[in-house]
C-alpha positions in Angstrom: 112.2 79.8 100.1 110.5 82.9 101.8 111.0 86.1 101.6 109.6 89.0 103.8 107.6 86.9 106.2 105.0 89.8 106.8 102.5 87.6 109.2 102.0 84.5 111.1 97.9 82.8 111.2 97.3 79.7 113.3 94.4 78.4 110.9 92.8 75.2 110.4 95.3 72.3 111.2 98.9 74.8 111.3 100.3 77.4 111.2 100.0 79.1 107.9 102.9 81.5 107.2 102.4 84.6 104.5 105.0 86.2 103.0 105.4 88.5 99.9 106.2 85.4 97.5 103.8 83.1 99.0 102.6 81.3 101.4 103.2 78.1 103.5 101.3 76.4 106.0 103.3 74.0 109.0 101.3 71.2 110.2 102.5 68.3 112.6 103.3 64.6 111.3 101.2 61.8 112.1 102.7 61.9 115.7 101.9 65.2 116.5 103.1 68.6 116.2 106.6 69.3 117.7 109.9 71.4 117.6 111.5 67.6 115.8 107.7 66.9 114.3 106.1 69.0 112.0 106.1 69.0 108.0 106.3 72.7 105.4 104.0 72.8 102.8 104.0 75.6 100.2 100.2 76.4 99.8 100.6 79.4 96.8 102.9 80.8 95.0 101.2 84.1 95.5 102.5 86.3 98.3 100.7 89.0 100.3 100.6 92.8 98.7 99.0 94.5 101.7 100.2 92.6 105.7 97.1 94.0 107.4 94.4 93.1 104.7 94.8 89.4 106.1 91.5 89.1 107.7 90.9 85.2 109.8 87.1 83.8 109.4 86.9 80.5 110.7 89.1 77.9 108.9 89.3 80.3 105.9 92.0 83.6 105.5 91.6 86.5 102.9 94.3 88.6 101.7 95.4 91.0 98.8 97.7 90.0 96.6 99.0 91.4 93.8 97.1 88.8 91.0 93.8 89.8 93.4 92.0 89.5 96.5 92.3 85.3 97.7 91.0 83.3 100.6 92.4 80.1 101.8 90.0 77.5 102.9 90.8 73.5 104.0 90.3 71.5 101.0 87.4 69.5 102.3 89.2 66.0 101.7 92.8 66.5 102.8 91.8 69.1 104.9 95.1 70.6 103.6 94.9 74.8 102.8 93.9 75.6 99.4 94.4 79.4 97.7 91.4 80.4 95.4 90.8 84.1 94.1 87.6 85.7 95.3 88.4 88.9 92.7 88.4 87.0 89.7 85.5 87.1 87.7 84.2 89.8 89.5 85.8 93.0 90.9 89.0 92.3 89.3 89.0 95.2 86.7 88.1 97.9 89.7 90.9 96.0 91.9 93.8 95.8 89.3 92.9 100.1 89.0 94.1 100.7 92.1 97.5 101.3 92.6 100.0 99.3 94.1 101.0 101.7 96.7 97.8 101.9 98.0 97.3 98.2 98.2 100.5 98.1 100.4 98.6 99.8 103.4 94.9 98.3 102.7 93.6 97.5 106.3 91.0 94.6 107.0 88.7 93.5 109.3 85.9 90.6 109.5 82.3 92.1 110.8 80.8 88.7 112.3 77.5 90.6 113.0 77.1 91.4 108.9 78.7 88.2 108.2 81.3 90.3 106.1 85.3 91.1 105.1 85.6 94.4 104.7 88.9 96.6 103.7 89.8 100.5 103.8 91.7 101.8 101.2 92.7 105.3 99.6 91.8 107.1 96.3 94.3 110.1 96.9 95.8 111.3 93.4 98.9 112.7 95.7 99.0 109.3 97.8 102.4 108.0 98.1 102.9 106.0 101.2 104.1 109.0 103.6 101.7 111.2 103.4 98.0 110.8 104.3 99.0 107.1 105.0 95.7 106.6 107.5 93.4 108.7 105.7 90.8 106.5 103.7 87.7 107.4 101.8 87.1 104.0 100.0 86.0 100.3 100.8 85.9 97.3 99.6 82.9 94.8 100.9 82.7 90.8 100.7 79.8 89.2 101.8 80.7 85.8 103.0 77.3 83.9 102.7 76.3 85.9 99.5 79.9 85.8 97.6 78.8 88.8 96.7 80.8 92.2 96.5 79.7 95.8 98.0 81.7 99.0 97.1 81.4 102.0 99.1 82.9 105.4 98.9 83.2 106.9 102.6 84.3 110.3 102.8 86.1 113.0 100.8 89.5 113.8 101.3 88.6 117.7 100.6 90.3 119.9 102.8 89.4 120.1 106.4 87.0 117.1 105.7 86.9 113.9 108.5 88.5 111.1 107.2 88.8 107.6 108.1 92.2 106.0 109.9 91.1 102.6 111.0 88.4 100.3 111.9 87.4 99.7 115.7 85.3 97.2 117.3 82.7 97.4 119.9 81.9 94.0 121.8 78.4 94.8 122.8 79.7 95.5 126.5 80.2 98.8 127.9 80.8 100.1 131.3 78.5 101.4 133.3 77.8 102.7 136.6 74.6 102.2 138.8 73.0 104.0 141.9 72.1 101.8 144.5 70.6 102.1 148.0 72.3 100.6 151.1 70.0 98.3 152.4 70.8 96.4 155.9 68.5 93.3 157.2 66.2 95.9 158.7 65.8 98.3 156.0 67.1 101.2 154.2 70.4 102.7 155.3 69.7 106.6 156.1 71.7 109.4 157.3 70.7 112.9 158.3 67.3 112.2 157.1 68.5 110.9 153.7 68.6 107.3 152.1 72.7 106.4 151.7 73.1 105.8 148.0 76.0 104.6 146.0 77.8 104.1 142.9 78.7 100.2 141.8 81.0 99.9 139.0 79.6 97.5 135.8 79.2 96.2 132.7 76.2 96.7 130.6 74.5 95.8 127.3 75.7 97.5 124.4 75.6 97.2 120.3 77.9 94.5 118.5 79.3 96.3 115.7 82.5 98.0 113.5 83.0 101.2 113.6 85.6 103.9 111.7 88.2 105.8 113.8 88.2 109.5 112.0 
């Protein structure tokens, strides 16, 4: 029954399956999981709006859709995928103002340092999916052990003003490059009166974070 398969997520126990009239997760039998074992279940009804808001924490996957913002989570009995809006109650007014053109190229990413989903996404009057299509000044926050929502506005999209095109991560390791003396078992390496040095490549200790891409 799906249309427009936009993204595959191994999640939980399957392989959940998102396209833009729902979603469905494939999970293996009681024998196992197989090309001849396996078993479709339809999780939701709700498809994806945007392919790249789909942001993986743990077990549980967010996405935009067009009803709202929703996460899937194992249901902690059958351990089968349950789809539950986050938006609802909340932010849904500010989310159901945005227009659906814009939701179409929303972009996600999970900050494991903050503990947060966060998503880019445009407020340009003259945005209509060609133009200025990675050019944000807007985002969307979700604190995962708050359930609480953040809203932030970024930059301007005035002329000649930065503007954001996508999240990048840093690991925390960066390479580096070191000095070191050549040392032999009786001492210090020198040539014409001068201690040999050289450079060994590296790695190093950086910061964990997300940053923007202008």
């Amino acid at each position: 029954e799906a249309a427009g398969v936009v993204r595959l997520v191994p999640a939980a126990n399957g392989l959940t399956v998102f396209a833009t009239n729902g979603v469905w997760e494939i999970i293996g039998t009681d024998v196992g999981f197989s090309a001849t074992s396996f078993e479709v279940v339809k999780v939701s009804d709700v498809g994806v709006q945007a392919p790249q808001s789909i942001v993986q924490v743990d077990a549980a996957v967010f996405y935009w859709a067009k009803a709202g913002i929703y996460v899937l989570q194992p249901d902690q009995v059958s351990g089968r995928l349950n789809a539950q809006s986050i938006s609802l109650g909340s932010i849904q007014t500010l989310y159901q103002d945005i227009p659906e053109i814009v939701k179409k190229n929303v972009t996600g990413v999970f900050d494991d340092e903050a503990n947060q989903v966060r998503w880019l996404y445009t407020t340009a009057s003259t945005y209509t999916g060609f133009e200025n299509l990675y050019a944000f000044d807007r985002e969307l926050i979700f604190d995962v052990s708050l359930k609480a929502w953040y809203k932030s506005a970024v930059s301007s999209l005035a002329s000649n003003s930065p503007t954001i095109a996508a999240y990048i991560r840093n690991d925390g390791i960066i390479n580096a490059t070191e000095a070191v003396e050549v040392v032999t078992s009786t001492g210090d390496v020198v040539q014409t009166g001068s201690t040999v040095i050289i450079n060994r490549d590296g790695f190093a200790r950086g910061v964990r974070s997300v940053k923007y891409l202008t």
